[in-house]
Z-matrix of the N, CA and C atoms (Angstrom, degrees):
N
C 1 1.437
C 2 1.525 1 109.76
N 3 1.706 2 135.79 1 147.18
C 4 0.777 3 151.43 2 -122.21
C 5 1.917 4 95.94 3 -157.17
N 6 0.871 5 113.89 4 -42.80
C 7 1.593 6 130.91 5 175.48
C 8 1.688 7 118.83 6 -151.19
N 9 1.132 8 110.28 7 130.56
C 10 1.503 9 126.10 8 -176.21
C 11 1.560 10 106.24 9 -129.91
N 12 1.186 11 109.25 10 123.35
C 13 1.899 12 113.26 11 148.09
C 14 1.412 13 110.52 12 -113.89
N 15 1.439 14 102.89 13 149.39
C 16 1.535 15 119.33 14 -156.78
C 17 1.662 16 77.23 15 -116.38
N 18 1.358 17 117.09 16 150.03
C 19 1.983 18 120.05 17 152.29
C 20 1.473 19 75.32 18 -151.37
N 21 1.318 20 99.08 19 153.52
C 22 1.762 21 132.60 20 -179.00
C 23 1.918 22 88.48 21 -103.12
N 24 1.131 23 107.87 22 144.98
C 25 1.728 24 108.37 23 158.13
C 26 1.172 25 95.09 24 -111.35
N 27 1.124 26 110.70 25 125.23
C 28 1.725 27 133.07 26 161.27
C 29 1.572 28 112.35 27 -87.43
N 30 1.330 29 114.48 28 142.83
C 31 1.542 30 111.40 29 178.97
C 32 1.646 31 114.63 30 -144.69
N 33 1.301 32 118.90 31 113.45
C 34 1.105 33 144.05 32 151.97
C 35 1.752 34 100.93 33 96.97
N 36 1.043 35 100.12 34 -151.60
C 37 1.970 36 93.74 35 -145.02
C 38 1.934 37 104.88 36 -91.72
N 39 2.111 38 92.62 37 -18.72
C 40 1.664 39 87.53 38 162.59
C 41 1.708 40 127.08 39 -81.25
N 42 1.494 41 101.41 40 15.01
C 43 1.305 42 106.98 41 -177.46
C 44 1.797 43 122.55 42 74.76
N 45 1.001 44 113.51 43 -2.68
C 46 1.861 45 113.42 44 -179.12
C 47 1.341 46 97.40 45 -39.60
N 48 1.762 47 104.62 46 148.60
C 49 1.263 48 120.84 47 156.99
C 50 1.042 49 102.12 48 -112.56
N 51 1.254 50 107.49 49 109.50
C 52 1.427 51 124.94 50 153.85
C 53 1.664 52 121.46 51 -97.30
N 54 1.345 53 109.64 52 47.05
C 55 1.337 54 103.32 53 154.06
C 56 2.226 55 111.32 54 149.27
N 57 1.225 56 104.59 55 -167.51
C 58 1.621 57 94.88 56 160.55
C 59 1.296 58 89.69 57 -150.76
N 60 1.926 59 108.04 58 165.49
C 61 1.330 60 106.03 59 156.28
C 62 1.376 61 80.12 60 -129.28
N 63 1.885 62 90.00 61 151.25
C 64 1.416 63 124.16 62 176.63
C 65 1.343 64 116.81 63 -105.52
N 66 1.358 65 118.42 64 147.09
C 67 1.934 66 109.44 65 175.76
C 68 1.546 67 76.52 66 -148.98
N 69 1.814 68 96.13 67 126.70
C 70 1.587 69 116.05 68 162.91
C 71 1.488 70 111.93 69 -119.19
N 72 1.688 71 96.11 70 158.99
C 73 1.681 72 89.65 71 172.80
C 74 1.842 73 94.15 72 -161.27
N 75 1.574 74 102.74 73 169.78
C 76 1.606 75 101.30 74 -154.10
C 77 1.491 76 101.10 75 -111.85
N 78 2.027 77 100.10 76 37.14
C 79 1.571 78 95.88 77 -177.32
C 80 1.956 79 79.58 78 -121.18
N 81 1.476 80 96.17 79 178.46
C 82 1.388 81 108.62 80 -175.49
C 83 1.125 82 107.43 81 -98.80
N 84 1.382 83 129.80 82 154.11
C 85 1.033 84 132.59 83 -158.31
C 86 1.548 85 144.72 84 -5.74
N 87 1.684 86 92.05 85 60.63
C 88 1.298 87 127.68 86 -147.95
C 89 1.834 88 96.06 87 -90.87
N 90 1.452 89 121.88 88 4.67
C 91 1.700 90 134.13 89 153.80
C 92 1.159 91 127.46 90 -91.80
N 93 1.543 92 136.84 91 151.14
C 94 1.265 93 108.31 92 171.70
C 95 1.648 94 95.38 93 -156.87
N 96 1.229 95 135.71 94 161.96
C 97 1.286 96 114.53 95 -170.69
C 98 1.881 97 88.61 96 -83.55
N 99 1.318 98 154.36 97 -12.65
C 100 1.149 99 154.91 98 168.71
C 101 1.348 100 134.91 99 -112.68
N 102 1.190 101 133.94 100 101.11
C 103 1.759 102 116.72 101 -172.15
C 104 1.657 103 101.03 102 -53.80
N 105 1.836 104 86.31 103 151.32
C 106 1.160 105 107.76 104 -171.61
C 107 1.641 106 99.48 105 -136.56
N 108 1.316 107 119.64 106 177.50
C 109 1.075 108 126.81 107 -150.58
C 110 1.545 109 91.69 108 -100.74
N 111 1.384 110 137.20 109 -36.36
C 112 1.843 111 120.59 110 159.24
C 113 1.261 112 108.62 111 -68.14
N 114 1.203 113 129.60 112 61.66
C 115 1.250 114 138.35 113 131.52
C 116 1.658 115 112.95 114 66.04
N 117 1.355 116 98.24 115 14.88
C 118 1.883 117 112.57 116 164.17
C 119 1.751 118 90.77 117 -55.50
N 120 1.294 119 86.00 118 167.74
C 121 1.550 120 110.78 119 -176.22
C 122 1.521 121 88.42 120 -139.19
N 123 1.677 122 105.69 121 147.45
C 124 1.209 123 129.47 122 -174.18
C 125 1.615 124 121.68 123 -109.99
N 126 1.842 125 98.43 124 122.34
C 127 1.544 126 83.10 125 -146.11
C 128 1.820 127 108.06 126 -80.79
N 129 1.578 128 97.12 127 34.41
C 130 1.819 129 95.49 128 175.03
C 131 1.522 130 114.59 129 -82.10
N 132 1.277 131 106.31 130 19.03
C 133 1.831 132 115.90 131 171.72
C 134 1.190 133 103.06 132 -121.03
N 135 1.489 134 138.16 133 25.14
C 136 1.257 135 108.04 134 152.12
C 137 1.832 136 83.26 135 -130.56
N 138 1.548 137 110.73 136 3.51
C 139 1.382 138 109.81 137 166.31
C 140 1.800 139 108.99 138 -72.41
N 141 1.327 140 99.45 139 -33.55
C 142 1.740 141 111.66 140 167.09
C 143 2.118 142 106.73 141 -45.95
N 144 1.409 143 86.89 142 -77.03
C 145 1.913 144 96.25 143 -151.70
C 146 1.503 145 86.34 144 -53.69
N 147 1.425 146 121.59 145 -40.91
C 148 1.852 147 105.29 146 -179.70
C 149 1.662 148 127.03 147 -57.62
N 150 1.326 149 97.08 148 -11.58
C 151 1.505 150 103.69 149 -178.94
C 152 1.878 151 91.48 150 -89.98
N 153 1.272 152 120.27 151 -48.72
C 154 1.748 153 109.93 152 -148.84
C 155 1.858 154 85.88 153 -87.21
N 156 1.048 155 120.35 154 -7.94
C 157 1.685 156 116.44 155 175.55
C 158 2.134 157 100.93 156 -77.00
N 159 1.348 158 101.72 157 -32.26
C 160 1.609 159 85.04 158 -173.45
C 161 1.534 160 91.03 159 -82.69
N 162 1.425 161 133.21 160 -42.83
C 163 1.556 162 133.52 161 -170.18
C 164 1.215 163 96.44 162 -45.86
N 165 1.704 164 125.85 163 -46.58
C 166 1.796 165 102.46 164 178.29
C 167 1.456 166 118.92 165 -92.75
N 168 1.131 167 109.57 166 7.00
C 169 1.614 168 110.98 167 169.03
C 170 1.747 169 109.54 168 -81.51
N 171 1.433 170 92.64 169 -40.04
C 172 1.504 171 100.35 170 179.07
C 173 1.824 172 109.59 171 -73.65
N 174 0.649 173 113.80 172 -19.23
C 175 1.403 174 128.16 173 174.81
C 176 1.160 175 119.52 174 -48.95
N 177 1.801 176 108.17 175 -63.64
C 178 1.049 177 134.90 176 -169.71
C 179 1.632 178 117.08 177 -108.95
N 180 1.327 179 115.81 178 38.17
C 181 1.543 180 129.28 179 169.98
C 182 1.752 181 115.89 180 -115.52
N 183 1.151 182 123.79 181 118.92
C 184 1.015 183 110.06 182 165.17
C 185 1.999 184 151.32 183 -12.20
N 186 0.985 185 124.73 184 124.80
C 187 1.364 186 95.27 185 -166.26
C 188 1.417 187 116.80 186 -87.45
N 189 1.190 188 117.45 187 152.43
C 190 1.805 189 129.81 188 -171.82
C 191 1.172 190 106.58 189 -47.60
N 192 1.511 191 139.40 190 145.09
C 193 1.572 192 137.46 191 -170.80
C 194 1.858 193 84.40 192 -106.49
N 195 1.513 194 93.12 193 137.07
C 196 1.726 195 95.21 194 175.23
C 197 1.091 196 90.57 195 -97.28
């Protein structure tokens, strides 16, 4: 690999990490926190699927006993 973004999925309001998603690719600094016009890719799409991966984790967890 050549470029990596790391996002943690966080889930629910005590914060657990339950997990990361990774997106690699075999160009160089082929992330960027902004698209840019050489054809970087912006790593707020795998900042995306890490957010809607805890929304269905959180989804699907029991709810907290008050």
């Amino acid at each position: 690999y050549r470029s990596i973004a790391a996002i943690p999925i966080i889930v629910g309001p005590e914060l657990v990490q339950w997990g990361v998603v990774v997106a690699t690719s075999d160009r160089p600094s082929r992330f960027t926190l902004h698209h840019d016009e050489k054809g970087s890719l912006s790593a707020e799409v795998t900042r995306a699927l890490a957010g809607m991966v805890a929304l269905a984790v959180a989804s699907q967890r029991p709810a907290p006993l008050l």
